[in-house]
C-alpha positions as CSV (number, residue, x, y, z in Angstrom):
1,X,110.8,214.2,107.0
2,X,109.9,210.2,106.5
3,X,113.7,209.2,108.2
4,X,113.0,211.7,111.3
5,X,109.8,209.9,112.4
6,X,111.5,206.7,111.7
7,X,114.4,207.6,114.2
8,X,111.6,208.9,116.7
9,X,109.9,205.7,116.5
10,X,112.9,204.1,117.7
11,X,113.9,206.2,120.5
12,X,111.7,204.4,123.0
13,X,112.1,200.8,122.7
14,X,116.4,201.9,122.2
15,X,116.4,203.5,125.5
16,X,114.7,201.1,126.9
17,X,117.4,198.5,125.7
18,X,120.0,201.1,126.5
19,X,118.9,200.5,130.2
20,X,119.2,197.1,130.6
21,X,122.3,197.1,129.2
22,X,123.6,199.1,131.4
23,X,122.0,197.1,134.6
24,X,123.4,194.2,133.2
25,X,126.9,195.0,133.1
26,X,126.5,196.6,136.0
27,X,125.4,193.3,137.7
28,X,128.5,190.9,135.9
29,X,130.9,193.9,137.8
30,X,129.5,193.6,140.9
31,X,131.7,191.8,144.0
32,X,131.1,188.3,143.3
33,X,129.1,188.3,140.1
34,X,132.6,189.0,137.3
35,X,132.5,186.0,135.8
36,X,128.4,186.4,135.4
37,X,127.7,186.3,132.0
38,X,126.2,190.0,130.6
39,X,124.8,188.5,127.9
40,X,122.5,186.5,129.8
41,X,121.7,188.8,132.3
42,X,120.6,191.1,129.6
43,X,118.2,188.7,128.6
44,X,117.0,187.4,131.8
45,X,115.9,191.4,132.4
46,X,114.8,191.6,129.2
47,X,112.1,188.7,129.9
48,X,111.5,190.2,132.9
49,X,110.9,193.7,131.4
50,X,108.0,192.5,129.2
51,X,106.0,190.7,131.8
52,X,106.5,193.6,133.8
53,X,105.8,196.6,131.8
54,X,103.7,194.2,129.4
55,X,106.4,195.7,126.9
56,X,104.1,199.1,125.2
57,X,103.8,198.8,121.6
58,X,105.8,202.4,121.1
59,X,108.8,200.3,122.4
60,X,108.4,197.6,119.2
61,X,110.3,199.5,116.6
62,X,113.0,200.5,119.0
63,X,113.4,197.0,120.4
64,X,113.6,195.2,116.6
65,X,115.9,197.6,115.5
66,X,118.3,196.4,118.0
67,X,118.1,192.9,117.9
68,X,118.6,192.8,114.0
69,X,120.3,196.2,113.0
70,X,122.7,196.8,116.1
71,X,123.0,193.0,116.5
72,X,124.7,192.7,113.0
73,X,127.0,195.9,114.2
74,X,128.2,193.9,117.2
75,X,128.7,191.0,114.8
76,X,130.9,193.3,112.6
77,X,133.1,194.6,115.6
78,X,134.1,191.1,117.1
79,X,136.8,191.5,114.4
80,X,138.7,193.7,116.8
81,X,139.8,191.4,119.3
82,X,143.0,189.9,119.9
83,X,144.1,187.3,117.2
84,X,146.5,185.3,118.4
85,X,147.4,181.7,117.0
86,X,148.7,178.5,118.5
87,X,151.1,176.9,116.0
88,X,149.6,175.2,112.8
89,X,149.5,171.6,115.1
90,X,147.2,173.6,117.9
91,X,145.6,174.7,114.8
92,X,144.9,171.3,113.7
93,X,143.8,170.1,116.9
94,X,141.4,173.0,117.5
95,X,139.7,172.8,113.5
96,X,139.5,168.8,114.1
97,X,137.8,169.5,117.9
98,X,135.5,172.2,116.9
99,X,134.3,171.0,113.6
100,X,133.4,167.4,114.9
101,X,131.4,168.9,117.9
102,X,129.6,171.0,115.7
103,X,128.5,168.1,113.2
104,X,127.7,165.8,116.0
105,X,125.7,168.2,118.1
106,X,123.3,168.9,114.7
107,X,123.1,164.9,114.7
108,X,122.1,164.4,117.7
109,X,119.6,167.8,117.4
110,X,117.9,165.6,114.8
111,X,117.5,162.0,116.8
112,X,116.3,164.1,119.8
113,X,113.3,165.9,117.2
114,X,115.2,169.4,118.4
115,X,113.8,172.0,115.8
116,X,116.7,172.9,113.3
117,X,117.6,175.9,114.1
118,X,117.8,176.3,117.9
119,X,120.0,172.5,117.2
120,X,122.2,174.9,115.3
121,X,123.0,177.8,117.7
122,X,123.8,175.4,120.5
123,X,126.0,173.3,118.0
124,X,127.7,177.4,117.1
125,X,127.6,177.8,120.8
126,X,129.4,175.3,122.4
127,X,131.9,174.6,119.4
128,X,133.2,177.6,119.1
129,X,132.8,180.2,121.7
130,X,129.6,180.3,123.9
131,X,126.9,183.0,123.6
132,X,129.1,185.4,121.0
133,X,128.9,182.3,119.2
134,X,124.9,182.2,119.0
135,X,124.1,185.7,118.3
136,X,126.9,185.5,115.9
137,X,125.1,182.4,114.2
138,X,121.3,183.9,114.7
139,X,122.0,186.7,112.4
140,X,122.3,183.8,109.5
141,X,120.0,181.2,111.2
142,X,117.4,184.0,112.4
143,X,116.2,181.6,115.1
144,X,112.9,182.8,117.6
145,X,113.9,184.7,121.0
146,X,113.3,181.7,122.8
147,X,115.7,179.7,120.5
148,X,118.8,182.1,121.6
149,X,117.1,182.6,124.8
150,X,117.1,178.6,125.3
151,X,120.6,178.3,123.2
152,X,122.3,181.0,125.4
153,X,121.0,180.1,128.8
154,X,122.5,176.0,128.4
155,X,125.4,176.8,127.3
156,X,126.3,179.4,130.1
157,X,125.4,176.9,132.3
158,X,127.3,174.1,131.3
159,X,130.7,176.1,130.6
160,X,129.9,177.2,134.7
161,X,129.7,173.7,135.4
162,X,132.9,173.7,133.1
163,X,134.8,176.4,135.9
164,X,133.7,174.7,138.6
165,X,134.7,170.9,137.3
166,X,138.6,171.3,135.2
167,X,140.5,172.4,138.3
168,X,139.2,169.2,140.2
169,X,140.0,167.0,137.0
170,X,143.8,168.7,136.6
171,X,144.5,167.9,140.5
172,X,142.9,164.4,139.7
173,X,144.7,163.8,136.6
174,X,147.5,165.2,137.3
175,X,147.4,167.4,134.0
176,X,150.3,169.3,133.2
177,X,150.1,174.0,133.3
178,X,150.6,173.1,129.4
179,X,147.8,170.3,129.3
180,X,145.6,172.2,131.2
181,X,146.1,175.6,129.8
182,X,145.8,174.1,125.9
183,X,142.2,172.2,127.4
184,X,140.9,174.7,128.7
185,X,140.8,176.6,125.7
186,X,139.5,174.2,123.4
187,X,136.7,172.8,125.3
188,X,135.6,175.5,127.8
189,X,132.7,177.9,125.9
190,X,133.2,181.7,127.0
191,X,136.4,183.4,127.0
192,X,135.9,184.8,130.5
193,X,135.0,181.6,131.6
194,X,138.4,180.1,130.1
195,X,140.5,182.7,131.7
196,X,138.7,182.2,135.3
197,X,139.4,178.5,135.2
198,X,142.4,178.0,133.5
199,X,144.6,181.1,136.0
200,X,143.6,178.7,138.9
201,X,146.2,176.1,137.5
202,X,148.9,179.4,137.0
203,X,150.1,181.8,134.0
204,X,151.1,179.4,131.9
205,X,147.8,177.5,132.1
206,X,146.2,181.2,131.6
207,X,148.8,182.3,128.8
208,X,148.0,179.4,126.9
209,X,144.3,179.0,127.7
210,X,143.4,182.2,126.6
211,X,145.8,182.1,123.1
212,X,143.9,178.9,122.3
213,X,140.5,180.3,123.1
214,X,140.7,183.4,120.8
215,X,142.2,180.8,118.2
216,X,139.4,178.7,118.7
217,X,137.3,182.3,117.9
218,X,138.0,182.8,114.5
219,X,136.1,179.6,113.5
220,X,132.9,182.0,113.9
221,X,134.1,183.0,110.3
222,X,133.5,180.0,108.4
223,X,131.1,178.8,110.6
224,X,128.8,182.2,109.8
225,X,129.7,181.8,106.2
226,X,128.4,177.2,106.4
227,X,125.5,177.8,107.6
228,X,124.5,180.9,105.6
229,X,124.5,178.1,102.6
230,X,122.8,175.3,104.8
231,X,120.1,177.8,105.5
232,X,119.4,179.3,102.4
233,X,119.5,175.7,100.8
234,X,117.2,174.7,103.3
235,X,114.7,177.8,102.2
236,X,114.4,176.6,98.8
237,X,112.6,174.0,97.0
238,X,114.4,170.4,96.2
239,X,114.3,171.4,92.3
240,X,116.1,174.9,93.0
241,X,119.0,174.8,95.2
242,X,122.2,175.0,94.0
243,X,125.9,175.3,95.1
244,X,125.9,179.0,95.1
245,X,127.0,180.3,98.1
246,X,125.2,183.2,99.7
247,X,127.3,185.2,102.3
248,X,125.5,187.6,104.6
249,X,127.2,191.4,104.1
250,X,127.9,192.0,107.5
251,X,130.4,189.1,107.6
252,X,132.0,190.5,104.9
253,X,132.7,193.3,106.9
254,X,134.0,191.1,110.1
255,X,136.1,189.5,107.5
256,X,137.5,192.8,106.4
257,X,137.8,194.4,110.0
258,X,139.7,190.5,110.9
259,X,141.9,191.3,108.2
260,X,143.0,194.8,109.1
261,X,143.2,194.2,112.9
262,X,145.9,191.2,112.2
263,X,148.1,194.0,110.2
264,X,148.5,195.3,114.0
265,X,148.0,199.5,112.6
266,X,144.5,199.5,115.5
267,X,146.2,201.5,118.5
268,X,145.3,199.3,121.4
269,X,143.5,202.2,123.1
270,X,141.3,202.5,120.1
271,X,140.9,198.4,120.2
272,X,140.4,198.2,123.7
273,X,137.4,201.1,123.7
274,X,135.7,199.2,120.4
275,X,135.5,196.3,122.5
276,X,133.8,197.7,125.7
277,X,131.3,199.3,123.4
278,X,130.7,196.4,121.5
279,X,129.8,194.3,124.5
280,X,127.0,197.1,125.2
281,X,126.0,196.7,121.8
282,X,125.7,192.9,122.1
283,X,124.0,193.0,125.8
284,X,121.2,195.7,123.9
285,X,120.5,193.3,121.2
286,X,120.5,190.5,123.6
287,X,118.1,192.7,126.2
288,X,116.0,193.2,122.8
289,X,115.6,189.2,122.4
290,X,114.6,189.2,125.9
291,X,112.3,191.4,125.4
292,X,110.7,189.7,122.7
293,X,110.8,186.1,124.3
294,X,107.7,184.0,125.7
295,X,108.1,182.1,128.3
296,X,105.3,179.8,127.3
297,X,107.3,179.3,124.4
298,X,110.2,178.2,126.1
299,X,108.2,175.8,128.7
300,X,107.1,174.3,125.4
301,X,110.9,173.5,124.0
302,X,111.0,170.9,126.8
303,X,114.3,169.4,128.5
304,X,115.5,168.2,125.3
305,X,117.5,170.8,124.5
306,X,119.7,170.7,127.5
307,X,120.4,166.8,126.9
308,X,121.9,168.1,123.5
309,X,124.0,171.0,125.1
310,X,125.2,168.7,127.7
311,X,126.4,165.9,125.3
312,X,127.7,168.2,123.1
313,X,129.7,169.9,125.7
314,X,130.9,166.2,126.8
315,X,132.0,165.2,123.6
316,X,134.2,168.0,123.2
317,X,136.0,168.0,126.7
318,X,136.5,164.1,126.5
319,X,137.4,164.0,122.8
320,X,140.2,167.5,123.1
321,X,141.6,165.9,126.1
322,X,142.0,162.8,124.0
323,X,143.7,164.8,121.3
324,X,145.9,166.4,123.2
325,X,147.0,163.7,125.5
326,X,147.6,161.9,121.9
327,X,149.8,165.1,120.8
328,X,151.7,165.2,123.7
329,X,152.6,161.2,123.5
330,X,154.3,161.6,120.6
């Protein structure tokens, strides 16, 4: 039958996806390397799988397959994790934060010439919450592998630099467990990355650090659902776009799974085992991207890009810290 060849086809260029998925996570466990993002390992190897093998064309199928169709899947599951919320103020400060960053990256995307749509996953990426944050946003924006190769690779590094910089600043500032903790989450990109920096300062840095963070994480929603329409707008002549509102169907389902998960009825055991497979999901469909990137094509993106990550990611540290210390004033 038609649908058994199909699901042969795929076999290779899966397993092959499979594998660095599994060598990637392995890698971020290993004694030293936790807080190594798996994401980006997964696409490191990835690039480094098709200059090796010179990636066979019986792998193709396999390999699109999962960066669209299991991508989208990973997508819909991020709907399981914890939602937590910080108080409608914290809510405030975090929609006021993110939303500005976002705006002002895609600004300054189009001053620096930055094409539109690798300006828009690093504007996703460092607003809201790191490289979840770009694939999340590809699957609307449907950027090239070396867009979310680029994206994901600059953000990583700057919310490193992030883990490596706050402690210093909270000593030097002498910033509050509170301060820190509520900073920390609003400005830092990962959510590993938050926890690992904002525990140094204690568990009340940590407690509210992470809280924050996962509050900051349900902004993927909207944001999905915005640039869906900017994108789709964009697509179409002057004469024919309209207000109508297109929203992808897999956000739908995120929306739906958000919704059932914050009526607490998910067993944490079931929770807990959705969101170690969906993190091999996501590290398969980002070992797929690297397996379809150029490098050529990323020498060619320039240094640009990582001006634009790097402002960004300044504008949104000085700018929450502003807000809070203004919050905390009063």
């Amino acid at each position: 039958m038609a649908w058994k060849a199909y699901a042969i086809s795929l076999l290779p260029g899966l397993l092959l996806t499979v594998v660095i998925a599994c060598i990637s996570i392995l890698l971020s466990q290993l004694l030293g390397l936790k807080e190594l993002n798996p994401l980006l390992l997964a696409v490191i190897l990835g690039i480094g799988c098709r200059y090796a093998l010179n990636l066979p064309s019986t792998c193709r199928p396999g390999v699109q397959f999962a960066m669209k169709r299991v991508l989208k899947l990973a997508v819909i599951l991020l709907g399981v994790g914890e939602i937590l919320t910080v108080g409608p103020m914290g809510v405030v400060l975090i929609l006021l934060s993110a939303t500005s960053t976002y705006y002002l990256t895609c600004w300054l995307g189009s001053v620096l010439h930055i094409n539109r749509k690798l300006t828009q996953l690093i504007a996703a990426g460092t607003s809201i919450c790191g490289a979840s944050a770009v694939v999340a946003a590809n699957a609307v924006v449907e950027g090239s592998e070396e867009d979310i190769t680029y994206a994901i690779a600059t953000i990583t590094g700057f919310g490193t630099l992030a883990m490596l910089t706050y402690p210093l600043m909270a000593s030097l500032f002498g910033l509050s467990p509170q301060f820190f903790g509520i900073w920390c989450g609003m400005s830092i990109h990962e959510v590993a990355q938050v926890i690992a920096t904002a525990f140094q300062n204690g568990t009340a840095s940590g407690d509210l650090a992470t809280i924050t963070k996962l509050t900051r994480v349900l902004l993927v929603i909207p944001m999905v659902i915005s640039l869906s329409y900017q994108n789709s707008r964009a697509s179409l002549p002057e004469g024919k776009r309209s207000s109508y509102i297109s929203i992808p169907w897999f956000v739908l389902f995120f929306c739906g799974l958000v919704m059932i998960n914050s009526l607490n009825i998910i067993p944490d055991n079931i929770k807990a085992s959705v969101l170690i497979g969906n993190k091999f999901l996501l590290c398969m469909a980002l070992a797929a991207m690297g397996l379809e990137t150029s490098l050529g094509q990323l020498k060619r993106l320039g240094m640009k890009p990582i001006y634009l990550a790097g402002l960004s990611w300044l504008f949104l540290s000085s700018t929450s810290l502003v807000m809070i210390q203004l919050l905390t004033s009063f």
